[in-house]
ZAROLUM-128729 format. One record per residue (C-alpha): residue number from 1; residue in three letters; chain; x, y, z. Coordinates in steps of 0.25 Angstrom, whole numbers, plus 2048, in hexadecimal, padded with zeros to 3 digits. Layout:
BEGIN
(NUM,ALA,A,(X,Y,Z));
...
END
This chain:
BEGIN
(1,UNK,A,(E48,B70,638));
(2,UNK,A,(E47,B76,62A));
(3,UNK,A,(E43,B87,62B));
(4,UNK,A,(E3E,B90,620));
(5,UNK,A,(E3F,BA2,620));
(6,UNK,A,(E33,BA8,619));
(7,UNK,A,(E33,BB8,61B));
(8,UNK,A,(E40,BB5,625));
(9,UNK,A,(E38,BAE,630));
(10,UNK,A,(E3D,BA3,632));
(11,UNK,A,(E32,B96,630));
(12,UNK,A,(E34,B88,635));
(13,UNK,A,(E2B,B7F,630));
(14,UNK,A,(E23,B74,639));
(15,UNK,A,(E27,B68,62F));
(16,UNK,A,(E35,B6C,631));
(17,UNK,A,(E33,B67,63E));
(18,UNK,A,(E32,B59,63A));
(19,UNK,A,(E3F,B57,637));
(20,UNK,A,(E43,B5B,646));
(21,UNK,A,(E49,B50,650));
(22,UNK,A,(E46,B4D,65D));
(23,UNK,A,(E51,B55,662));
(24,UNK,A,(E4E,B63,65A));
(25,UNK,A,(E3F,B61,65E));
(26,UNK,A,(E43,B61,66E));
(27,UNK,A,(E4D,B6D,66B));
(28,UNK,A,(E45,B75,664));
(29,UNK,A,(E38,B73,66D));
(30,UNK,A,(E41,B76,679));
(31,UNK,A,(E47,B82,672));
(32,UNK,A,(E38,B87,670));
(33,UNK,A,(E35,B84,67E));
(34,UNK,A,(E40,B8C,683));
(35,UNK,A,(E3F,B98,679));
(36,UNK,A,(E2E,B98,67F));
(37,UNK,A,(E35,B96,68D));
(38,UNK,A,(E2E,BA5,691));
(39,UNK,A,(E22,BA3,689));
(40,UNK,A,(E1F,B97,68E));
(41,UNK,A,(E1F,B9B,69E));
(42,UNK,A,(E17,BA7,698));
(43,UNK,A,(E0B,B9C,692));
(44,UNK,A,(E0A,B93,6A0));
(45,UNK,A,(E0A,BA1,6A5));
(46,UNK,A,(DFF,BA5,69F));
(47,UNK,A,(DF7,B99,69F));
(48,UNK,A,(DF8,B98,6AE));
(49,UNK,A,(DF3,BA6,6B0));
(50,UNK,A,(DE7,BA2,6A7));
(51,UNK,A,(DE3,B94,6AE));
(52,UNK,A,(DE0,B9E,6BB));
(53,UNK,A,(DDA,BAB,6B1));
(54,UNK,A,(DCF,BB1,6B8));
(55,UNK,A,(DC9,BA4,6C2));
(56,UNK,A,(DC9,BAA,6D2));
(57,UNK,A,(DD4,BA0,6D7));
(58,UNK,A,(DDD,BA5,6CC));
(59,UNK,A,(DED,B9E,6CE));
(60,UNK,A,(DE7,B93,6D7));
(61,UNK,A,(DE1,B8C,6CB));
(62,UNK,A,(DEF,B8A,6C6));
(63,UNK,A,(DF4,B83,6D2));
(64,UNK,A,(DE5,B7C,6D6));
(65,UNK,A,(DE1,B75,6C8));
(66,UNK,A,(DEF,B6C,6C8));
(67,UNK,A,(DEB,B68,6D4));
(68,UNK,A,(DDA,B64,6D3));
(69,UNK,A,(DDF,B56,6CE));
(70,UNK,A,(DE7,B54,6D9));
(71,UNK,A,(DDF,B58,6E4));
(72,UNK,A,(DD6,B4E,6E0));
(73,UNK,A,(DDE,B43,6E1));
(74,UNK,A,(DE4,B47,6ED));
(75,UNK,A,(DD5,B48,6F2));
(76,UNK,A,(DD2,B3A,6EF));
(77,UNK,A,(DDF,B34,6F6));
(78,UNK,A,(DDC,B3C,702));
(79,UNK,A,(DCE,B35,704));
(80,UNK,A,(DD6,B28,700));
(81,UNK,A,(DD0,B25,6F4));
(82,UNK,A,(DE0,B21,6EF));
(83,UNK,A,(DE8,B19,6F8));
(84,UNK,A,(DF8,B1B,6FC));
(85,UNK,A,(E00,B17,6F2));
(86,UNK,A,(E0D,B0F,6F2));
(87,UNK,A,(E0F,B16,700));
(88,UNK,A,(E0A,B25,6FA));
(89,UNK,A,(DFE,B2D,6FF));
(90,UNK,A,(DF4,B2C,6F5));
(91,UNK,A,(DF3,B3A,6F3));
(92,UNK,A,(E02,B3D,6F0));
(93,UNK,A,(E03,B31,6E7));
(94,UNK,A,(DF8,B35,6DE));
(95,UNK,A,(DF9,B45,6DE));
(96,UNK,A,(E07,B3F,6DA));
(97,UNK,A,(E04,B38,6D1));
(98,UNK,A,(DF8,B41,6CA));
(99,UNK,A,(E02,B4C,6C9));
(100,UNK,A,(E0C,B43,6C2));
(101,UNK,A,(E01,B40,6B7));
(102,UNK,A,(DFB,B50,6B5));
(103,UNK,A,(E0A,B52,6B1));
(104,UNK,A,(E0C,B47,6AA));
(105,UNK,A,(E00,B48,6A3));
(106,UNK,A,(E01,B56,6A1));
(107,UNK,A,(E0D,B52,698));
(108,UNK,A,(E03,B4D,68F));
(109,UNK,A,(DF8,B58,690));
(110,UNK,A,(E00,B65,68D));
(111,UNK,A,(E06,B62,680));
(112,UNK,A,(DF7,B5D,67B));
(113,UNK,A,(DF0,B6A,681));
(114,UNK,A,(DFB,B73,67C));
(115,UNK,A,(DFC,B6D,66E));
(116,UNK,A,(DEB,B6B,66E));
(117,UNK,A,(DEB,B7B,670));
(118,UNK,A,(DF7,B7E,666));
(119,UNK,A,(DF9,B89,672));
(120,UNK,A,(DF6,B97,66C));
(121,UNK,A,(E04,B9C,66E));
(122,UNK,A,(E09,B92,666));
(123,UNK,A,(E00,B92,65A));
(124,UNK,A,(E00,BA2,65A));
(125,UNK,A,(E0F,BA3,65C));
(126,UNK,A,(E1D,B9F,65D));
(127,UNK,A,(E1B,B97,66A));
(128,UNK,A,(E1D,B8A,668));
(129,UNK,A,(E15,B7F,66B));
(130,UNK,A,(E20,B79,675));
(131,UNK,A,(E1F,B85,67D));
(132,UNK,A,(E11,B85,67E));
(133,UNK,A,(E12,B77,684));
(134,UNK,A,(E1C,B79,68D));
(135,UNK,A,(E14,B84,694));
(136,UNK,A,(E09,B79,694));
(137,UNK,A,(E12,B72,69C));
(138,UNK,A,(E17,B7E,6A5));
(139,UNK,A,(E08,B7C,6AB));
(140,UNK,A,(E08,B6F,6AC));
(141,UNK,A,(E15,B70,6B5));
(142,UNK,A,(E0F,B78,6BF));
(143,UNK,A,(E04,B72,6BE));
(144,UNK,A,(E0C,B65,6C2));
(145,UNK,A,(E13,B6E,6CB));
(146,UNK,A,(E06,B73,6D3));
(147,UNK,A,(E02,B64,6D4));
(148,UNK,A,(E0E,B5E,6DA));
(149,UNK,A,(E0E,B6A,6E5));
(150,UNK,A,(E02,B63,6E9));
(151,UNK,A,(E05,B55,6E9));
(152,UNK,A,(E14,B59,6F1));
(153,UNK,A,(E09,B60,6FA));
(154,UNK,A,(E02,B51,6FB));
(155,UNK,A,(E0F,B4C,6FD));
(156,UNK,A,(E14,B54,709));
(157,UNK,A,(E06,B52,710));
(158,UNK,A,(E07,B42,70D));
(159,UNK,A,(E16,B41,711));
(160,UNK,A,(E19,B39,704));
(161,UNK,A,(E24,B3F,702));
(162,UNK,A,(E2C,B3B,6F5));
(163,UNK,A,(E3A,B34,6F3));
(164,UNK,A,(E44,B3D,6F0));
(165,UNK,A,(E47,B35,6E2));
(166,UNK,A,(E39,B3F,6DF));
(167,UNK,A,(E44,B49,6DB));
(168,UNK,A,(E44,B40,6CE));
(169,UNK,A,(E36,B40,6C8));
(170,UNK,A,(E38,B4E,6BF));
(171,UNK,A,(E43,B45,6B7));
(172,UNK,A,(E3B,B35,6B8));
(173,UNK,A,(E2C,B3E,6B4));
(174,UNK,A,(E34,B45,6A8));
(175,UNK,A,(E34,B3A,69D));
(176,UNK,A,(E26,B3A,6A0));
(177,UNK,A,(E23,B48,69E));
(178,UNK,A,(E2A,B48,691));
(179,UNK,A,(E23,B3D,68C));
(180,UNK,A,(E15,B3F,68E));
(181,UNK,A,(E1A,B4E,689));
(182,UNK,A,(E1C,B46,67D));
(183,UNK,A,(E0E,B3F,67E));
(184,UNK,A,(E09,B4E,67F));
(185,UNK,A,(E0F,B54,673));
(186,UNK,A,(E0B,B46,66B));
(187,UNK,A,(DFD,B48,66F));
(188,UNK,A,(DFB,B58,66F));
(189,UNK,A,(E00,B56,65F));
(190,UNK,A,(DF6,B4A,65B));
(191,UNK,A,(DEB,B51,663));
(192,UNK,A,(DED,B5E,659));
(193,UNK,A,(DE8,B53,64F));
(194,UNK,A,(DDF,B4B,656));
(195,UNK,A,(DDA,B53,662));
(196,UNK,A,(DD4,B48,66A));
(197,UNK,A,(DE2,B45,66F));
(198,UNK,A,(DE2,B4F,679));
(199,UNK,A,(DD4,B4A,67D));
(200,UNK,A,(DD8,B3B,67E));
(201,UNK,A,(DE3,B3F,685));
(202,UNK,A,(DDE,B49,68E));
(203,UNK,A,(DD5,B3E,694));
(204,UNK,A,(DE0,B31,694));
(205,UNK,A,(DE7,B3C,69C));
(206,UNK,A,(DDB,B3E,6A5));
(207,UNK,A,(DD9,B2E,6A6));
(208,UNK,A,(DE6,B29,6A7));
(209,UNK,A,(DE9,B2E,6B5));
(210,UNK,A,(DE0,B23,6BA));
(211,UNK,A,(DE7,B18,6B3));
(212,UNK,A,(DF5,B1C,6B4));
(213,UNK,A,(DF8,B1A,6C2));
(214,UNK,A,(DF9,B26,6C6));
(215,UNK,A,(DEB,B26,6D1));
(216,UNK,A,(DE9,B16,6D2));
(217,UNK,A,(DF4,B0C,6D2));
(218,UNK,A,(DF2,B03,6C7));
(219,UNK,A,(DFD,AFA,6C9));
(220,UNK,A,(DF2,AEE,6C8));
(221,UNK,A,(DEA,AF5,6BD));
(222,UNK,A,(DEC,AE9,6B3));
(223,UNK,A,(DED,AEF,6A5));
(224,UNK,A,(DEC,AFB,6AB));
(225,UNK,A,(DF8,AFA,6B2));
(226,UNK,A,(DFE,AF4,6A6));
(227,UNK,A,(DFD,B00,69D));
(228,UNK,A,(E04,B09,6A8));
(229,UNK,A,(E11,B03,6A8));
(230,UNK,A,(E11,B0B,69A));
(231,UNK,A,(E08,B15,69F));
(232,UNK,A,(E12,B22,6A0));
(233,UNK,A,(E0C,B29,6A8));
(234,UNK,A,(E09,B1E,6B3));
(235,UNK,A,(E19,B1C,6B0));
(236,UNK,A,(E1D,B28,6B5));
(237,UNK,A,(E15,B2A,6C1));
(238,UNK,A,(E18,B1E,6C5));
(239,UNK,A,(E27,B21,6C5));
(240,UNK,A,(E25,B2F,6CA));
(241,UNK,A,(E1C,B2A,6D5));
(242,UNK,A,(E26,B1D,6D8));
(243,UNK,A,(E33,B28,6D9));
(244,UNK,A,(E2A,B32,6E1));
(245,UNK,A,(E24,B29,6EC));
(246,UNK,A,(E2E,B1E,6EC));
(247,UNK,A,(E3B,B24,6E7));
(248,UNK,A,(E3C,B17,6DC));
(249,UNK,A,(E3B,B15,6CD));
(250,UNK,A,(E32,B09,6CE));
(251,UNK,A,(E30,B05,6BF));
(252,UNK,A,(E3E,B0C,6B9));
(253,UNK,A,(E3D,B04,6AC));
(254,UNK,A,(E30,B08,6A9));
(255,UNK,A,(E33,B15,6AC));
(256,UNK,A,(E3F,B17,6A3));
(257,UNK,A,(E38,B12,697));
(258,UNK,A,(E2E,B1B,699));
(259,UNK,A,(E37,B26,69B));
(260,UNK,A,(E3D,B22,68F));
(261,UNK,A,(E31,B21,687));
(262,UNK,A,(E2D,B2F,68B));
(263,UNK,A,(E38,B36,687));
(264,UNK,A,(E3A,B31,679));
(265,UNK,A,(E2B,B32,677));
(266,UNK,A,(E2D,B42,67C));
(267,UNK,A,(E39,B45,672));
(268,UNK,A,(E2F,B3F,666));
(269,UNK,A,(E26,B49,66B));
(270,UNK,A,(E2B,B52,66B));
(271,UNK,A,(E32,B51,65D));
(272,UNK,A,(E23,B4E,658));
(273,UNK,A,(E1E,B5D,661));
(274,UNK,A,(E28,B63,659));
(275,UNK,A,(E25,B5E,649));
(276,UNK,A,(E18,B61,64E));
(277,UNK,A,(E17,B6F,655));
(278,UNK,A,(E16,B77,649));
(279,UNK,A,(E0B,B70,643));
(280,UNK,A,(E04,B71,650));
(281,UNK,A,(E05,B7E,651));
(282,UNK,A,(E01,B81,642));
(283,UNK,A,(E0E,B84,63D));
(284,UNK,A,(E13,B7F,631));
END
């Protein structure tokens, strides 16, 4: 990366950046995200005080939202509009299975809402845009935090306990995460140009829960079926649900390529967030 000096500050110009690899991309947005460690606890800090600003129930909006979508499908199972699957009480298997996707699709999400914004304290100052995703993402964990209380909750009452090769899930679910990060990242920069992406995703998101497996089995779907063998997202609740029900990788190929596939498509992400993060945010 190539740097000029005018009036002794030192100036890096954003098409320097295009001569960076893989590699320096990661290091120097990891460095970013660590030097903004503070600032970025500071930001969630702040945005979780203000989803609660003046209402009457104050906190408890923080820890009742995440959970509205869950409660719903825990309702239905209860009346029995779902069946027991695979030996799993309805409720447990889906609440299990809906908190996988919010997570999963939050990957996606956060980087598009971030980037659409191009956050205030990044535009305004030296905060960089990776810092301002990953407190985007700090919300998003405790958002996926507060849900999986409750579905453990659902668990103790229903007595499906999991196996103990559960303990796994945060290292099979990672490739994943990175991956639709990737997606994320891809799409947040495209929607800067064209801002019907983050419209046309917002509702395949919104849509795809019902034809990726994650409420109906659709094992015998046809076509349907068919397109979620390359689905990731059906890919990796699969094999979440397969190791935390049954305590087996049921489809390990299929896995693995995916896992594969996720990672690489991550690290060419990111190398393409980084070219493009000083153009996003108006610096040339």
């Amino acid at each position: 990366m190539t740097s000029s000096s005018r009036n002794g500050n030192r100036i890096i110009s954003g098409d320097s950046r295009s001569k960076a690899g893989i590699l320096m991309s990661l290091r120097s947005i990891y460095a970013d995200i660590w030097a903004f460690r503070s600032h970025i606890g500071i930001v969630f800090g702040a945005r979780f005080q203000a989803a609660y600003k003046g209402t009457g129930m104050g906190l408890i909006w923080n820890y009742a939202l995440p959970l509205v979508p869950l409660t719903l499908y825990w309702f239905l199972s209860t009346i029995r509009i779902f069946p027991n699957f695979e030996g799993v009480d309805g409720s447990t298997f889906i609440t299990f299975g809906v908190s996988l996707w919010f997570l999963l699709t939050g990957c996606i999400q956060v980087p598009i809402d971030i980037l659409e914004g191009r956050n205030a304290e990044s535009m305004k100052t030296e905060f960089p845009m990776s810092a301002s995703i990953m407190s985007g993402f700090a919300q998003l964990l405790f958002d996926t935090l507060v849900r999986f209380t409750f579905v453990f909750l659902i668990i103790a009452v229903n007595q499906n306990w999991p196996m103990w090769q559960a303990l796994f899930l945060p290292l099979l679910i990672a490739p994943g995460l990175l991956g639709l990060i990737g997606i994320g990242l891809i799409l947040g920069i495209l929607n800067i140009a064209y801002n019907d992406v983050s419209r046309v995703t917002r509702i395949f998101l919104q849509y795809g829960i019902f034809v990726s497996g994650v409420i109906f089995p659709l094992a015998e779907a046809g076509w349907l079926a068919k397109i979620n063998t390359i689905n990731p997202f059906s890919i990796y609740i699969d094999v979440c649900r397969d190791i935390f029900f049954q305590g087996i990788l049921v489809d390990g190929v299929r896995y693995f390529a995916t896992a594969f596939l996720s990672i690489i498509f991550f690290l060419v992400a990111v190398r393409v967030f980084y070219v493009m993060e000083y153009r996003v945010r108006g610096i040339s």
